[in-house]
PQR file of N, CA, C, O and H, with PARSE charges and radii, in Angstrom:
ATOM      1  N   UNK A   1      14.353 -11.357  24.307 -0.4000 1.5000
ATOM      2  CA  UNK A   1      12.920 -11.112  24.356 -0.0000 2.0000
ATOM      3  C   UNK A   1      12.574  -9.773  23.705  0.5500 1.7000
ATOM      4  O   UNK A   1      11.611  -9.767  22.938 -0.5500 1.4000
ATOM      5  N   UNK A   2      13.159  -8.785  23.891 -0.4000 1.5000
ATOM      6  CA  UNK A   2      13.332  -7.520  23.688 -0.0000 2.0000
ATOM      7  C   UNK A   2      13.482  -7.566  21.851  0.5500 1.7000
ATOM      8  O   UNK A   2      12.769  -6.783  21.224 -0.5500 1.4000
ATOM      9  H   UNK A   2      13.942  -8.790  24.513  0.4000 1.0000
ATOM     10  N   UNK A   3      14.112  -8.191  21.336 -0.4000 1.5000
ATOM     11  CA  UNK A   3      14.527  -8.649  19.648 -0.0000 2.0000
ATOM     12  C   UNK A   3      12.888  -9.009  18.825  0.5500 1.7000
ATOM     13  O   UNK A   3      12.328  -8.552  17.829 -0.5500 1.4000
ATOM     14  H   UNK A   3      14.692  -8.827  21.846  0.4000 1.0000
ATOM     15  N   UNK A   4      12.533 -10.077  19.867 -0.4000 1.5000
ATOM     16  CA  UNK A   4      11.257 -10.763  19.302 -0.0000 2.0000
ATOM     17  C   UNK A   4       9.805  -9.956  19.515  0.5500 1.7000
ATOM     18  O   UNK A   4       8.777 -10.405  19.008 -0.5500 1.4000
ATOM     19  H   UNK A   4      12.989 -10.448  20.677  0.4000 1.0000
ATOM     20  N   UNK A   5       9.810  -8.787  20.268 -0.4000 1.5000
ATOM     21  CA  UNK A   5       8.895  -8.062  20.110 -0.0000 2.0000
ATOM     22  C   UNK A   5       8.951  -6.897  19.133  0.5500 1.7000
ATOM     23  O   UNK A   5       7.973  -6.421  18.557 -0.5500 1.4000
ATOM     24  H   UNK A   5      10.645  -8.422  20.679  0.4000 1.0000
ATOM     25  N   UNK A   6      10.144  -6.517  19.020 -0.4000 1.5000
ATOM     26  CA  UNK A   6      10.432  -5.104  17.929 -0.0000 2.0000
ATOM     27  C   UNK A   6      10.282  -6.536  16.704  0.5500 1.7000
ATOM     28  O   UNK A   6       9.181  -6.320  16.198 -0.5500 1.4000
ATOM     29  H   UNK A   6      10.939  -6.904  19.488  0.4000 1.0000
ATOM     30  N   UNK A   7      10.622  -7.298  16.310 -0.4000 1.5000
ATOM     31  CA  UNK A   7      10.554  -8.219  15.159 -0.0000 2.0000
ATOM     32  C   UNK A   7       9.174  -8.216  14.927  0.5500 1.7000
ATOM     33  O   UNK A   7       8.712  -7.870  13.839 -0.5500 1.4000
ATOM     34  H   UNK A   7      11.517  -7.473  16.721  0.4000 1.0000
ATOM     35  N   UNK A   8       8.272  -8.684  16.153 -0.4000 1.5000
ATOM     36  CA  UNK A   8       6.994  -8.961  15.668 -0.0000 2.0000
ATOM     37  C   UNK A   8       6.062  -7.566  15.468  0.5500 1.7000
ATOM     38  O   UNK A   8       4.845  -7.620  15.291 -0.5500 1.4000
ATOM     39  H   UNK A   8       8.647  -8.965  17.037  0.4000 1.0000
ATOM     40  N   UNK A   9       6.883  -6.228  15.529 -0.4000 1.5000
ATOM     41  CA  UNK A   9       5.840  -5.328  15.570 -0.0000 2.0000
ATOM     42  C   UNK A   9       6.342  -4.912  14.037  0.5500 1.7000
ATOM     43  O   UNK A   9       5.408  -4.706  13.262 -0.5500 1.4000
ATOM     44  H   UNK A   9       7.871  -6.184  15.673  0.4000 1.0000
ATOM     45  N   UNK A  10       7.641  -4.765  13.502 -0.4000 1.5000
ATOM     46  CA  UNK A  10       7.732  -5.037  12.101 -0.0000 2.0000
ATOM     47  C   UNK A  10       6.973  -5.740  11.229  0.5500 1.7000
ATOM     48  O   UNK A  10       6.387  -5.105  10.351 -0.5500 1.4000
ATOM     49  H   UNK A  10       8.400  -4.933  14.131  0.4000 1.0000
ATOM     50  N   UNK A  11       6.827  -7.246  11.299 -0.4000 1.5000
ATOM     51  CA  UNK A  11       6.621  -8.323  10.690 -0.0000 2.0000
ATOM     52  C   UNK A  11       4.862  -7.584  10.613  0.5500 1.7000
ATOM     53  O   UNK A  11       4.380  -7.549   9.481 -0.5500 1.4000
ATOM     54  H   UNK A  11       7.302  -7.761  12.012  0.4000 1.0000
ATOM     55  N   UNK A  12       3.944  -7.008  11.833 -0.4000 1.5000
ATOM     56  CA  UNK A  12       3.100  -6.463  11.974 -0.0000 2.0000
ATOM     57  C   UNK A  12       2.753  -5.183  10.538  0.5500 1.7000
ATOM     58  O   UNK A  12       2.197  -5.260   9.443 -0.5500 1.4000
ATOM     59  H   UNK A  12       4.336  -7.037  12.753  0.4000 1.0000
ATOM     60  N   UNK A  13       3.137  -4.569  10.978 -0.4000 1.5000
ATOM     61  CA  UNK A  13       3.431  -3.603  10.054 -0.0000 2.0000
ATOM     62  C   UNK A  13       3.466  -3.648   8.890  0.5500 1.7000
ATOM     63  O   UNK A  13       2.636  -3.059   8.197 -0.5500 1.4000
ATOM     64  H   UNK A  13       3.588  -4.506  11.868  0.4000 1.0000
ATOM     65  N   UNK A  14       4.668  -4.525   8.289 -0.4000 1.5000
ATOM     66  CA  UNK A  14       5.016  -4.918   7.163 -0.0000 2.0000
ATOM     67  C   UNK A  14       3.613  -5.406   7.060  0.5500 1.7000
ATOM     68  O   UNK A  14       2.707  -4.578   6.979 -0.5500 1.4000
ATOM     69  H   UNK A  14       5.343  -5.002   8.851  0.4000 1.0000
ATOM     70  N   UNK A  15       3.466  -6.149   7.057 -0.4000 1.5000
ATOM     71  CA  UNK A  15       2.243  -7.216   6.841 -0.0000 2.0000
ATOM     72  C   UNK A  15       0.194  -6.169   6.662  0.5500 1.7000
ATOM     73  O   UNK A  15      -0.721  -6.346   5.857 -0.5500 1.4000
ATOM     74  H   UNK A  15       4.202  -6.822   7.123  0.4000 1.0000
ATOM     75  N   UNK A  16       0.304  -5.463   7.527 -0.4000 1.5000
ATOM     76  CA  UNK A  16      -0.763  -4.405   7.293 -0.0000 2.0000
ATOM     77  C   UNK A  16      -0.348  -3.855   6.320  0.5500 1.7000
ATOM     78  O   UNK A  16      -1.286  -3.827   5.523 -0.5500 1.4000
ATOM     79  H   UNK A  16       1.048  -5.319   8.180  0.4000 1.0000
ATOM     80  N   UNK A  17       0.666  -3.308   5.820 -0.4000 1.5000
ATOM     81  CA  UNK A  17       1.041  -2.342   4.675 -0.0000 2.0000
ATOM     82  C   UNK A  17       0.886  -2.992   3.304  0.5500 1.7000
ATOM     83  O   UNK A  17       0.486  -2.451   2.273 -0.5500 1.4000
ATOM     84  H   UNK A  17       1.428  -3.330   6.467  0.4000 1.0000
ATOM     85  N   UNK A  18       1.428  -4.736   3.554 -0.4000 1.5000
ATOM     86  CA  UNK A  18       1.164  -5.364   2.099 -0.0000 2.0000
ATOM     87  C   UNK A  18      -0.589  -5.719   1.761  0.5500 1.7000
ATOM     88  O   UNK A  18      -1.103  -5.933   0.663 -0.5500 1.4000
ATOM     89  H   UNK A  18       1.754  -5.175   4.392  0.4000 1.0000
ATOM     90  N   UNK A  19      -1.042  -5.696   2.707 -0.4000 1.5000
ATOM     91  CA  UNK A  19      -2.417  -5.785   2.674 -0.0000 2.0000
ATOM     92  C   UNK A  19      -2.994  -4.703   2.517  0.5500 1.7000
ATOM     93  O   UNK A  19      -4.158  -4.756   2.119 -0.5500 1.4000
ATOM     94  H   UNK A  19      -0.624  -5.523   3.599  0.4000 1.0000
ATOM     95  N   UNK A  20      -2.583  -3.820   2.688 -0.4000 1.5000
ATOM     96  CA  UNK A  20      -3.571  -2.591   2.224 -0.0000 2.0000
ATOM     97  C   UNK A  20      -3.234  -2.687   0.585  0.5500 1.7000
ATOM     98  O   UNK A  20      -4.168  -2.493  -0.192 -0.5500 1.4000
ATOM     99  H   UNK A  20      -1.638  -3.777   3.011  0.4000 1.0000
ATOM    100  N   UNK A  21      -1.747  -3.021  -0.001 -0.4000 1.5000
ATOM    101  CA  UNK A  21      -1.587  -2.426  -1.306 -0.0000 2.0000
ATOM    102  C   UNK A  21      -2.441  -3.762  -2.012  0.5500 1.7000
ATOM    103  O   UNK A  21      -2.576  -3.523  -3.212 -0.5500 1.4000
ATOM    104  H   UNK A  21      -0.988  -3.179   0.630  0.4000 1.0000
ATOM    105  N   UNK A  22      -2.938  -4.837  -1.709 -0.4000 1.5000
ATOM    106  CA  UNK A  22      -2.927  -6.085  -2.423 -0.0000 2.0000
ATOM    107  C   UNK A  22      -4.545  -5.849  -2.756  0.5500 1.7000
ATOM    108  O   UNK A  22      -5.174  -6.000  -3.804 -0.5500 1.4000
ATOM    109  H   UNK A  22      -2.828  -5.032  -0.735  0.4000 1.0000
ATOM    110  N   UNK A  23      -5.047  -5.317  -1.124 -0.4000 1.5000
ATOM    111  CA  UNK A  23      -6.774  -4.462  -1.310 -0.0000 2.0000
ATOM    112  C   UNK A  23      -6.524  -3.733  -2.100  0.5500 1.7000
ATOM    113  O   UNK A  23      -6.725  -4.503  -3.039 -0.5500 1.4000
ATOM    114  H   UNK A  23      -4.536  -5.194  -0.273  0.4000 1.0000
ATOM    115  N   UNK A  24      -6.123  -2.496  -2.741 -0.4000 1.5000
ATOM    116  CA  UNK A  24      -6.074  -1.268  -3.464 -0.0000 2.0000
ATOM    117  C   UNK A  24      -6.495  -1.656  -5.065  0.5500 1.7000
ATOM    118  O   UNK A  24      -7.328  -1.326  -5.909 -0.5500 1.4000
ATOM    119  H   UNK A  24      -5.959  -1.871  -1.978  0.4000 1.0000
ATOM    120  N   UNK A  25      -4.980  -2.879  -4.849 -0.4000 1.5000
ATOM    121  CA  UNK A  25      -5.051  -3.134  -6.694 -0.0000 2.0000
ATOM    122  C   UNK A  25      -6.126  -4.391  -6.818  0.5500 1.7000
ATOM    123  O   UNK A  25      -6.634  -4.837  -7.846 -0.5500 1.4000
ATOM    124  H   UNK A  25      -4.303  -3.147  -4.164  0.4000 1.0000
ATOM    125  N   UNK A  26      -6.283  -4.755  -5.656 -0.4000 1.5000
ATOM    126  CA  UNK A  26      -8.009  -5.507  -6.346 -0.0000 2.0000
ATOM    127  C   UNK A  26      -9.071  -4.507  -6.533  0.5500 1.7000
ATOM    128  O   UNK A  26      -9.412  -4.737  -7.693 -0.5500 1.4000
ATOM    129  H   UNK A  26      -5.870  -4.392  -4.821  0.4000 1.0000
ATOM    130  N   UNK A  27      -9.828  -3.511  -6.098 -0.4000 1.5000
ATOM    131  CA  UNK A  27     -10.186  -2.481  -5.914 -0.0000 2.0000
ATOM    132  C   UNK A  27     -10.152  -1.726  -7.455  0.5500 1.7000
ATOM    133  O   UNK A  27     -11.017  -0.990  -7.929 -0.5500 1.4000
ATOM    134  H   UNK A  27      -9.550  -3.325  -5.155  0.4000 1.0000
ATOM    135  N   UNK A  28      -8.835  -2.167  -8.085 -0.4000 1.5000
ATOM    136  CA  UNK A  28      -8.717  -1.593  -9.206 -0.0000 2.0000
ATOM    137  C   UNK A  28      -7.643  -0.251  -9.372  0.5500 1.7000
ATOM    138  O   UNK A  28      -7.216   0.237 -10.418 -0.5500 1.4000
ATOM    139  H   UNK A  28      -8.133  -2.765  -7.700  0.4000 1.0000
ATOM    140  N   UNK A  29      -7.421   0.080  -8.229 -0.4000 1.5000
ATOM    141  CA  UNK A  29      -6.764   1.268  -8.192 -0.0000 2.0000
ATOM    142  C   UNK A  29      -4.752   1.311  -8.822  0.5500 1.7000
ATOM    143  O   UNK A  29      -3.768   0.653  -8.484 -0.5500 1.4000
ATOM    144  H   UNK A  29      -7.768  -0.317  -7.379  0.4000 1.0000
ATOM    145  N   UNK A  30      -4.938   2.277  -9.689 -0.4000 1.5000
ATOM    146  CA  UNK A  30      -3.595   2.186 -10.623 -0.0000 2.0000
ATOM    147  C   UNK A  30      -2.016   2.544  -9.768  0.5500 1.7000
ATOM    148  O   UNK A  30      -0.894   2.053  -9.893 -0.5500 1.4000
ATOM    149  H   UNK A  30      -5.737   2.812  -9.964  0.4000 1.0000
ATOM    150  N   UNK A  31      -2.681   3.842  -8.702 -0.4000 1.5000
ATOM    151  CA  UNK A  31      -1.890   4.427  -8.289 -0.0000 2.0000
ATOM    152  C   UNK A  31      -2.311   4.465  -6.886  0.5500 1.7000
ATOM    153  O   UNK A  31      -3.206   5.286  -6.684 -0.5500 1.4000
ATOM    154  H   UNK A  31      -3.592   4.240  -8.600  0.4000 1.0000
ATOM    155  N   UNK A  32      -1.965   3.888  -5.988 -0.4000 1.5000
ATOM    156  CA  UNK A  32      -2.060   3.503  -4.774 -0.0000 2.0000
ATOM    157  C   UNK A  32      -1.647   4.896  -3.822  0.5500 1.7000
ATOM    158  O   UNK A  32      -0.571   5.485  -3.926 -0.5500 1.4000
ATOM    159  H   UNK A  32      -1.238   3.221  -6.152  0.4000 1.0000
ATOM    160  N   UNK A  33      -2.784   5.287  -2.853 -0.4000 1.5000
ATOM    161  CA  UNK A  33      -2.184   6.565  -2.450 -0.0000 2.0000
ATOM    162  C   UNK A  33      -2.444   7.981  -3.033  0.5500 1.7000
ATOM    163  O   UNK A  33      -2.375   9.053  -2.431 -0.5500 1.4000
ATOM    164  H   UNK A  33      -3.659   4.809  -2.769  0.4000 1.0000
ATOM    165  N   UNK A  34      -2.762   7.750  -4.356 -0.4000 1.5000
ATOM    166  CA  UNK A  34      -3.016   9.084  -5.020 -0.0000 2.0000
ATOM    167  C   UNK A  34      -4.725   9.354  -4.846  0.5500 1.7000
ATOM    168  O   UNK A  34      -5.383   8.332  -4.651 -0.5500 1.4000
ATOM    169  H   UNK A  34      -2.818   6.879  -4.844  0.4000 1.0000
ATOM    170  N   UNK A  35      -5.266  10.297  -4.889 -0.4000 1.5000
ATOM    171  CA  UNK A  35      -6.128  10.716  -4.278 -0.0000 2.0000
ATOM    172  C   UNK A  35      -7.103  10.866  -5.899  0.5500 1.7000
ATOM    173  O   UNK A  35      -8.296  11.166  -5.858 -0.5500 1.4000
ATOM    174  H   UNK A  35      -4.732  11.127  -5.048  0.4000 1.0000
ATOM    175  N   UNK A  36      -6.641  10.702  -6.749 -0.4000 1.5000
ATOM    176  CA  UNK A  36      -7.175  10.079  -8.201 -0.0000 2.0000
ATOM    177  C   UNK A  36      -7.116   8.735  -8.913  0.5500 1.7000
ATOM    178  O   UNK A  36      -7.074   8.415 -10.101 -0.5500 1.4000
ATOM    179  H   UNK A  36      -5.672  10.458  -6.783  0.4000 1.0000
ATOM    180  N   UNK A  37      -7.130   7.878  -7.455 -0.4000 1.5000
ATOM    181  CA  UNK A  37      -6.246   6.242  -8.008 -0.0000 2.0000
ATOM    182  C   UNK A  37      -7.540   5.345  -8.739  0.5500 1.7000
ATOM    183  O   UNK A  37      -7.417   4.250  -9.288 -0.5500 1.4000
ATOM    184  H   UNK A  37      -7.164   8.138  -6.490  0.4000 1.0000
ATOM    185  N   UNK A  38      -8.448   5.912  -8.624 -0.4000 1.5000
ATOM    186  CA  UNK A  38      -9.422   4.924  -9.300 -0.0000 2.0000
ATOM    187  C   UNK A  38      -9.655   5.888 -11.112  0.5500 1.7000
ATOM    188  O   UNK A  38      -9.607   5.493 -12.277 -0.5500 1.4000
ATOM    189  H   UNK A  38      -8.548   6.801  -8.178  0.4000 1.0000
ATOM    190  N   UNK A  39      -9.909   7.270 -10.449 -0.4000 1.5000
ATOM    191  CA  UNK A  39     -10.116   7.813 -11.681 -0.0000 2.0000
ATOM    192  C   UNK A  39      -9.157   8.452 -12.761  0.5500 1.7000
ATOM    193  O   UNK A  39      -9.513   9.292 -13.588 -0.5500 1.4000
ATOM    194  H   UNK A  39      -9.948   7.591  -9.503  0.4000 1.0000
ATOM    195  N   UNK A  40      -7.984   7.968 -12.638 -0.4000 1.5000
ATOM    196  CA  UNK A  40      -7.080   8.336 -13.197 -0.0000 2.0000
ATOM    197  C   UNK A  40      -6.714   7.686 -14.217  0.5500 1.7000
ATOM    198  O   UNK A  40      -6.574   6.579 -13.696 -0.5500 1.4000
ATOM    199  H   UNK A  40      -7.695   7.286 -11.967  0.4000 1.0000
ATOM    200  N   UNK A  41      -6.394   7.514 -15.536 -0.4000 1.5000
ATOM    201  CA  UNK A  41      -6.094   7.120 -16.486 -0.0000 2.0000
ATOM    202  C   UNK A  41      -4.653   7.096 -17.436  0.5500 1.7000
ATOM    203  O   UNK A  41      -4.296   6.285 -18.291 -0.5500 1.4000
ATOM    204  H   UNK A  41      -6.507   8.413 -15.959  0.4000 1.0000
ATOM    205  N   UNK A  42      -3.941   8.421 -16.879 -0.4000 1.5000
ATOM    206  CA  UNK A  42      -1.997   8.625 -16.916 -0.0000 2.0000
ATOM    207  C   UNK A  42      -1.606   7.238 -16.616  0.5500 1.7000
ATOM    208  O   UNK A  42      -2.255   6.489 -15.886 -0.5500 1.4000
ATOM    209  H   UNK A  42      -4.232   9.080 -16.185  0.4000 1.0000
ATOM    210  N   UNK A  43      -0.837   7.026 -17.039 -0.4000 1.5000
ATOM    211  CA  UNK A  43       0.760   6.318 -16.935 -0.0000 2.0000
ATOM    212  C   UNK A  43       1.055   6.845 -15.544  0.5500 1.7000
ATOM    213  O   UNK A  43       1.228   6.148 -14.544 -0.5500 1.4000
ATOM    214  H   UNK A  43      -0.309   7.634 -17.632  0.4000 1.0000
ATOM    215  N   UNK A  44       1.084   7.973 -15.602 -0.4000 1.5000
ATOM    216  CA  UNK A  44       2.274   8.591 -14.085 -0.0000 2.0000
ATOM    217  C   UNK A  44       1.389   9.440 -13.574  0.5500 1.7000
ATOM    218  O   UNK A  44       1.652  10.554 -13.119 -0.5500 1.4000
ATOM    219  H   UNK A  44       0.943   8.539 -16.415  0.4000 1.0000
ATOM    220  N   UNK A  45      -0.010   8.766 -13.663 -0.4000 1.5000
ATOM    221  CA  UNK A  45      -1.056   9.104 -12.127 -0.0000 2.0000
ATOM    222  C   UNK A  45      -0.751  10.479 -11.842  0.5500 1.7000
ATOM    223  O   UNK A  45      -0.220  10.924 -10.825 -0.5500 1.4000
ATOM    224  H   UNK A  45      -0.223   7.862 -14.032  0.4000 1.0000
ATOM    225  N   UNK A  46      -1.278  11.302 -13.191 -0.4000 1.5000
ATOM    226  CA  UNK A  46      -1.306  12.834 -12.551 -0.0000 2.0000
ATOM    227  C   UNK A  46      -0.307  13.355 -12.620  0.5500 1.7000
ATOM    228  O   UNK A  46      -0.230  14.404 -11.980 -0.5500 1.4000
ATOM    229  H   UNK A  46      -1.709  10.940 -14.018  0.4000 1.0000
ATOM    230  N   UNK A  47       0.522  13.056 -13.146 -0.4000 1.5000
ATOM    231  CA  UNK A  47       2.016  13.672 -12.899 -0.0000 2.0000
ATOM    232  C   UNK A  47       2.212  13.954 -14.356  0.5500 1.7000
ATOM    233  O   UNK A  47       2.868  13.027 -14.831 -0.5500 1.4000
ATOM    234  H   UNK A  47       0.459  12.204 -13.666  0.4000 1.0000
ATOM    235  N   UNK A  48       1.907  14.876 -15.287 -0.4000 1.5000
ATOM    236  CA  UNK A  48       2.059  15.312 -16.542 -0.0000 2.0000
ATOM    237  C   UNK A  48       3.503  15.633 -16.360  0.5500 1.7000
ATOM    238  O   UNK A  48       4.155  16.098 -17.294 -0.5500 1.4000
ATOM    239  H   UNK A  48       1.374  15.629 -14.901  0.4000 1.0000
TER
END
């Protein structure tokens, strides 16, 4: 029982985290997380 709750709070997790990135890049955003992800135009998002 103990297995299937740490599993489902992963599977949780996991699952909020792929959904935030799947929102981001519909959204348009290049660089997910970076605090210039919409207005940024680099290859490497700020990172000259």
């Amino acid at each position: 029982m103990e297995n299937f709750i740490i599993i489902a709070v992963l599977v949780l997790i996991l699952g909020a985290a792929l959904g935030y990135v799947i929102k981001a890049k519909k959204r348009g955003e290049k660089c997910i997380g970076c605090p210039h992800a919409k207005t940024c135009n680099s290859k490497n998002c700020g990172r000259d």
